[in-house]
C-alpha positions in Angstrom: -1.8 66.4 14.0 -0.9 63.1 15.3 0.5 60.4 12.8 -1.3 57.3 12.0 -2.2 54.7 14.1 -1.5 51.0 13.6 -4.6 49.4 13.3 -4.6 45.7 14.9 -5.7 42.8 12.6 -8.3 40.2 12.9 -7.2 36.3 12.2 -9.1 34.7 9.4 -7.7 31.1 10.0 -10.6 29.0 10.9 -10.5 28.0 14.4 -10.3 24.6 16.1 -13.6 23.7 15.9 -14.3 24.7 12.2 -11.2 22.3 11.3 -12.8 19.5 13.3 -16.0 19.6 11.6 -14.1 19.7 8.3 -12.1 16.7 8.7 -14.4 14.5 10.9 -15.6 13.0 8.2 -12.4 12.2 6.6 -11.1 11.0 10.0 -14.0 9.0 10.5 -13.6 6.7 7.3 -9.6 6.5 8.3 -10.9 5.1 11.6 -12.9 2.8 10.0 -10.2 1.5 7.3 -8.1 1.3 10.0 -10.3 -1.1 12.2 -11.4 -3.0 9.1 -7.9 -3.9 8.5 -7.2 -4.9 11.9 -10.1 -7.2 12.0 -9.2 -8.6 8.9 -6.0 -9.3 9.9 -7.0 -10.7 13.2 -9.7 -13.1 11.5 -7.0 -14.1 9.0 -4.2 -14.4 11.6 -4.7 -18.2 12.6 -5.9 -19.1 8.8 -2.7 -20.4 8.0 -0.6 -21.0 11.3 1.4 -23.7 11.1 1.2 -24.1 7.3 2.7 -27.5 6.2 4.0 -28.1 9.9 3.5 -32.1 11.1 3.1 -30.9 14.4 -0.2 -28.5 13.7 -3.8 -29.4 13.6 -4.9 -26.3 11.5 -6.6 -26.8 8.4 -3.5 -25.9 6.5 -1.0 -28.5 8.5 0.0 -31.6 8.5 -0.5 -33.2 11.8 -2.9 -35.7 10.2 -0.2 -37.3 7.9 2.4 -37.4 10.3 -0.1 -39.1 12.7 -1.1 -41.9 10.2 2.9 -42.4 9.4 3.6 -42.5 13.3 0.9 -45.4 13.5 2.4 -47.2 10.5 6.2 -46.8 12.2 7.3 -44.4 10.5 9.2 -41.4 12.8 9.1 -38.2 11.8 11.6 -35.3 13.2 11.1 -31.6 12.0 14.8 -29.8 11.6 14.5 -26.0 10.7 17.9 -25.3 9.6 19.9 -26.9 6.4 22.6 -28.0 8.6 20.6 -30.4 10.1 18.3 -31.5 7.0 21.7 -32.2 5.1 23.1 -34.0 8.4 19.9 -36.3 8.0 20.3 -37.8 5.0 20.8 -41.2 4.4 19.4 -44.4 2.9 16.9 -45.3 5.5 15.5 -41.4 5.8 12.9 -39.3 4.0 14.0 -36.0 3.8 10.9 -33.1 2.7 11.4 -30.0 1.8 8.9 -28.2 2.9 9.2 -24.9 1.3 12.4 -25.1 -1.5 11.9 -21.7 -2.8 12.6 -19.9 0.6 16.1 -21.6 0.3 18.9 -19.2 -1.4 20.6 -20.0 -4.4 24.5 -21.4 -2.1 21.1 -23.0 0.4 19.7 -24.9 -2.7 23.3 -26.5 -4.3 24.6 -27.4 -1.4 21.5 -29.4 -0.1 21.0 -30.9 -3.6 25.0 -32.0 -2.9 23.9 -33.4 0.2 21.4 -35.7 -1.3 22.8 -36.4 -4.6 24.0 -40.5 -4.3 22.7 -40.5 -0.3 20.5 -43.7 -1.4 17.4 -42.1 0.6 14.0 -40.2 -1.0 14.0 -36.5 -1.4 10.3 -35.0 -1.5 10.5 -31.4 -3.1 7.4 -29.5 -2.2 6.1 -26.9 -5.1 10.1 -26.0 -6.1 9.5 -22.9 -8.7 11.2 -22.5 -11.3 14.4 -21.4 -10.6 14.6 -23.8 -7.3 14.4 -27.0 -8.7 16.4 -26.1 -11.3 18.9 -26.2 -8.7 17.8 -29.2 -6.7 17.3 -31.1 -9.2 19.3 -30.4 -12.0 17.5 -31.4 -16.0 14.4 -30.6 -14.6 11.9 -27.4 -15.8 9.1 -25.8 -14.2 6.3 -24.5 -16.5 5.1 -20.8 -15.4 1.8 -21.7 -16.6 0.3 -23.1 -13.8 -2.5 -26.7 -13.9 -6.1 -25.8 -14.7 -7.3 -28.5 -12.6 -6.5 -29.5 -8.8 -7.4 -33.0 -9.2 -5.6 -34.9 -11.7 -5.8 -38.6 -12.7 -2.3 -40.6 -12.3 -1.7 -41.5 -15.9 1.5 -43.2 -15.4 3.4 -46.5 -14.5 4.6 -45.2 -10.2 3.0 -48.3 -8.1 2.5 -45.3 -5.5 -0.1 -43.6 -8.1 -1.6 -46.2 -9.2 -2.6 -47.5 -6.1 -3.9 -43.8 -5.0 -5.9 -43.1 -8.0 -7.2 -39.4 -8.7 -5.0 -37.1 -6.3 -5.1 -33.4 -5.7 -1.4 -32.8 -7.5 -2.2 -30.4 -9.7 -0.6 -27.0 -9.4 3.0 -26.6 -11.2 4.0 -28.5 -14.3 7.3 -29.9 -14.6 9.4 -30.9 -17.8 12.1 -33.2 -17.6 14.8 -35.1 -20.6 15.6 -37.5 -17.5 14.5 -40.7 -17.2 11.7 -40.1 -15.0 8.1 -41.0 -13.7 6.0 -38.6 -15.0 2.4 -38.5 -13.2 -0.7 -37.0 -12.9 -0.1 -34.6 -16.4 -2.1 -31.7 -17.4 -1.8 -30.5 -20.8 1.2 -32.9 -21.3 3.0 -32.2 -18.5 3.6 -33.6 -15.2 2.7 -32.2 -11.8 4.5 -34.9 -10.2 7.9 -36.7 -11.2 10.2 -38.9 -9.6 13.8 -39.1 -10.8 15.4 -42.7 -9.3 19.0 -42.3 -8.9 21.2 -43.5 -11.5 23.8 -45.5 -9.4 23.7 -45.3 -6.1 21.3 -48.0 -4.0 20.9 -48.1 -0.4 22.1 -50.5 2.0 18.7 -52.4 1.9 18.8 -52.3 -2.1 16.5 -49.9 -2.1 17.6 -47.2 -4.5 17.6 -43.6 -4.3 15.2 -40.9 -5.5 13.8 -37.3 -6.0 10.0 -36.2 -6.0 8.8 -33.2 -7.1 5.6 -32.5 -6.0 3.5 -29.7 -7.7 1.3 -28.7 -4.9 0.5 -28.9 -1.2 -2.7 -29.9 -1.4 -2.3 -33.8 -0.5 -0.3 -32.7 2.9 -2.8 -30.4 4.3 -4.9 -31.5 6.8 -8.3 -30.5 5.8 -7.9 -32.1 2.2 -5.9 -35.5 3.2 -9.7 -37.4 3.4 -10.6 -36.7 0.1 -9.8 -38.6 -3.5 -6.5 -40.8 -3.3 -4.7 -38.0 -1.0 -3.8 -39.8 2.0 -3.0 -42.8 -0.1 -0.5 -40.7 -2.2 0.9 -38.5 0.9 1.6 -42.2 2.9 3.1 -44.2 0.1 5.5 -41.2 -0.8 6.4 -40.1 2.6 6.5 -43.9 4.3 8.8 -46.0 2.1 12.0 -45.2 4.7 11.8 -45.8 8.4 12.5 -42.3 9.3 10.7 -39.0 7.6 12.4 -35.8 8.2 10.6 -32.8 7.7 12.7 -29.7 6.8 11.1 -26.5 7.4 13.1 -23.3 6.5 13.0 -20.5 9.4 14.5 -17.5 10.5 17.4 -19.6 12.4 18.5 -20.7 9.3 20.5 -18.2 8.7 22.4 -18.0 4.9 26.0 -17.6 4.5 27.1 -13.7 5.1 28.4 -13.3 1.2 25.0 -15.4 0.3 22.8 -12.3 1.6 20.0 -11.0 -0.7 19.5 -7.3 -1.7 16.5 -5.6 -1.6 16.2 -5.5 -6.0 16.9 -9.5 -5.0 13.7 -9.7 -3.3 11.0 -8.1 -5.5 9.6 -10.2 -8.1 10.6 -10.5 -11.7 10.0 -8.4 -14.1 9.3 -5.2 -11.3 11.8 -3.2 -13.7 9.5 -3.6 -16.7 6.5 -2.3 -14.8 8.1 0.3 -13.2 9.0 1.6 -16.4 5.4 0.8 -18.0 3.9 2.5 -15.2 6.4 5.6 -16.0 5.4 6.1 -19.6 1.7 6.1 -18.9 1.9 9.1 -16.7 3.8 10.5 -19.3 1.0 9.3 -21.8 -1.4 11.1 -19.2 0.2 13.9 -18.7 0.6 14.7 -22.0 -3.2 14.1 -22.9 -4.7 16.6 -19.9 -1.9 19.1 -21.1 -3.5 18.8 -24.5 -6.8 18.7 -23.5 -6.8 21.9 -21.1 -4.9 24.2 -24.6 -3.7 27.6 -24.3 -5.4 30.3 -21.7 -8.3 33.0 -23.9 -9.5 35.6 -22.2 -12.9 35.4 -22.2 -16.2 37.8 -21.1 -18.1 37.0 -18.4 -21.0 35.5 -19.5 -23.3 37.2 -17.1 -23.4 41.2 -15.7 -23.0 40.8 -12.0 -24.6 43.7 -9.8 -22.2 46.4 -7.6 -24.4 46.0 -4.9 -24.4 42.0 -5.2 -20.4 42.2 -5.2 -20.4 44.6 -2.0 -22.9 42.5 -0.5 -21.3 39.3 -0.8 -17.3 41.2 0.6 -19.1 42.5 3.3 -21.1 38.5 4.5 -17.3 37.4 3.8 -15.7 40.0 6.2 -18.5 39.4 8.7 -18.2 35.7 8.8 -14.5 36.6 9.5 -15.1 39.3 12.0 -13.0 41.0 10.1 -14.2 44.7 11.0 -10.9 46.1 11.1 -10.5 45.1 6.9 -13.8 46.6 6.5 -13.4 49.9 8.6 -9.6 50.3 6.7 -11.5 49.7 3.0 -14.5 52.0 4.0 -11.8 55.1 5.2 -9.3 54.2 2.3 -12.4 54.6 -0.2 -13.6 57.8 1.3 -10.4 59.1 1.7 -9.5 58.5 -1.9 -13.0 60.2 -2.8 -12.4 63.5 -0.9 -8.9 63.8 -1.6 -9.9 65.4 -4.9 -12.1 67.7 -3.6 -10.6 69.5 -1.5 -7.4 69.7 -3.8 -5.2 67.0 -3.0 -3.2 64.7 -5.1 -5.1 61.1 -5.1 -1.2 60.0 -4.2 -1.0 61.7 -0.7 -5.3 60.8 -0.1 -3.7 58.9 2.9 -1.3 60.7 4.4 -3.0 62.8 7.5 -0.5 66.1 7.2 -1.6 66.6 3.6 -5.8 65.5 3.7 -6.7 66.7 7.4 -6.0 70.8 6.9 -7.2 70.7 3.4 -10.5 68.9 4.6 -10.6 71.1 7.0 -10.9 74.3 5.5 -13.6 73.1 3.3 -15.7 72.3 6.1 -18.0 74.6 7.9 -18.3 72.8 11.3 -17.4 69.4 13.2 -18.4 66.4 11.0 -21.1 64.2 11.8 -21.2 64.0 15.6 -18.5 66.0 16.3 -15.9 63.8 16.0 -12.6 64.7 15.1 -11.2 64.7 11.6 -8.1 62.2 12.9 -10.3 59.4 14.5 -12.4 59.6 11.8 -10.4 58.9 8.8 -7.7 57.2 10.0 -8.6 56.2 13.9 -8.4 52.5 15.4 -11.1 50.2 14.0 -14.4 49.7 15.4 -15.2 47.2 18.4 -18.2 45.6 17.6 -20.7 45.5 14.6 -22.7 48.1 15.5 -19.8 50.6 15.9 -18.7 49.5 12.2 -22.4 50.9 10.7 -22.1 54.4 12.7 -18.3 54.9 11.2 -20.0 53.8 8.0 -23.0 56.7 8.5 -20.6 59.2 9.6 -18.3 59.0 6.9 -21.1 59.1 4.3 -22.3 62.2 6.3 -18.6 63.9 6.0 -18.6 63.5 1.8 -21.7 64.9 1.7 -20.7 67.7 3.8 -17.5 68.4 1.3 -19.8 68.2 -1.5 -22.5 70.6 -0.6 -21.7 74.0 -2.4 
């Protein structure tokens, strides 16, 4: 007797191809995502280039101001970093800010020192709430922002009067300074302009701050419509010189001024964190309560023998898994004539113990002659066909141990 024979295995794991067809889909509609977001971004990429610059024709700049200042003699000089927008104050200049709130906190007080009693105009740009609170200390920004872009002036400014209905409304700011407050909505001004107390320029002019609520009026692609051009000439043009601050990357904060990361992400991020937290708790909770403990429960239909066997064996065939089947068909058999020929079901596979008892009960060769070895515990079958014949012969050999 020869011992048994390890019997190679068949892989199951779907192939290449099988994968592919799986996930095409899936990859398709990633590829598509993927290019729909690129072509957004491309179509949206020059949308707002150059926002709020004098020297850009886009819709969004401000070309067309600094264009109708140039032919009224006024000179305008973009500086990108605070050293230079606090060098260029003085009694004869405009200074604009173009974008306050990209400023840090040591950024904001020490160009507020700057042009605190320089005798010239300072034109804040939509400050938030925290800059120009900073910039221009007593006044308040409203977080509610104006219902209405076009608001009527409403107030005693010569500038506003003269340009009428402007697009100024955006934020509302509060003030207990003696102040011009114009162009209100719901009280409260989207425009101020806070004269200096003491100091007056060489020319007797004195200095002031103006805090504009929104952009609109310096944008190219709005400056034609209601008093906007009026309004964006008288408040940029009443000094010789307009210089027109625009924050960049070269203007680079003091190294013990640096931002975190928690420094960058809005207010109030700690809140939702933590509402977002306790309702996945919430839902957690309800699906665990929903699903309840495990029951046992009865099948609620009889399912066939033969539809079971039928359905293992399309499994095993879409696998190709005829070693599985040819090792379940001998185990079976095995554990079948074990009994019969008076061997413990526990040594049914063992080849020293089954083979001479099965032998002795036999009368002749099984089946085809094959030997008792190959057949019960030989190397599986190549192909399908040689998978039915081991199936016929092992039916033929437990019929031939149970004949009397």
């Amino acid at each position: 007797m020869t011992t048994e024979a390890t019997l190679p295995t068949t892989a199951a794991s779907p192939t290449a191809r099988q994968v592919w067809t799986r996930a095409r889909g899936i990859a398709l509609a990633l590829v598509l995502l993927l290019v729909g977001a690129v072509a957004i971004a491309v179509v949206r990429s020059d949308a707002r280039h150059g926002e709020l610059d004098p020297r850009s024709a886009d819709p969004y700049g401000s070309r067309a101001v600094a264009e109708l200042l140039a032919d009224r003699g006024v000179s305008t000089r973009v500086v990108t970093t605070l050293d230079e927008a606090r060098a260029a104050a003085g009694p004869d200049t405009t200074l604009l800010v173009a974008v306050p709130d990209l400023l840090t906190e040591r950024q904001q007080t020490g160009l507020h020192s700057a042009t605190a009693g320089s005798g010239g105009r300072t034109v804040l740009v939509a400050p938030g709430g925290a800059a120009v609170e900073r910039l221009v200390p007593g006044v308040t920004a409203d977080p509610a922002l104006s219902l209405d872009s076009t608001l009527a002036p409403a107030c005693d400014l010569p500038a506003a009067r003269r340009a009428g209905t402007a697009d100024t409304g955006g934020i509302r700011y509060s003030t207990h300074l003696e102040a011009d407050a114009c162009y209100p909505s719901r009280r409260l001004a989207t425009l101020l302009r806070i004269p200096e107390p003491t100091t007056a320029s060489a020319e007797g002019t004195p200095g002031d701050t103006v805090v504009l609520g929104a952009r609109d009026i310096l944008f190219n692609n709005h400056l034609d419509e209601h008093g906007n051009a009026s309004l964006a000439l008288q408040l940029l043009g009443s000094r010789d010189h307009l210089v027109w601050y625009l924050p960049s990357l070269s203007d680079l904060p003091d190294p013990d001024d640096e931002r975190s990361f928690f420094d960058l992400l809005p207010s109030g991020w700690l809140w939702g964190t933590l509402q977002l937290f306790i309702a996945a708790a919430l839902a957690a909770l309800w699906r665990a309560r929903r699903l309840g403990p495990l029951v046992h429960e009865k099948l609620p239909v009889a399912i066939r023998a033969s539809e079971t066997v039928e359905g293992r064996a399309r499994l095993y065939r879409k696998a190709n898994a005829r070693d599985r089947a040819a090792t379940a068909l001998r185990s079976a058999t095995r554990t079948r004539l074990a009994p019969l020929v008076g061997v413990p079901v526990t040594q049914a596979h063992t080849p020293e113990s089954l083979l001479p008892a099965l032998a002795a009960h036999l009368h002749g060769a099984p089946g085809d002659g094959q030997p008792l070895h190959t057949l019960l515990f030989g190397p599986p079958p190549g192909d399908d066909a040689a998978l039915i014949a081991l199936a016929d012969q092992l039916d033929a050999l437990e019929r031939e141990v149970r004949r009397p």
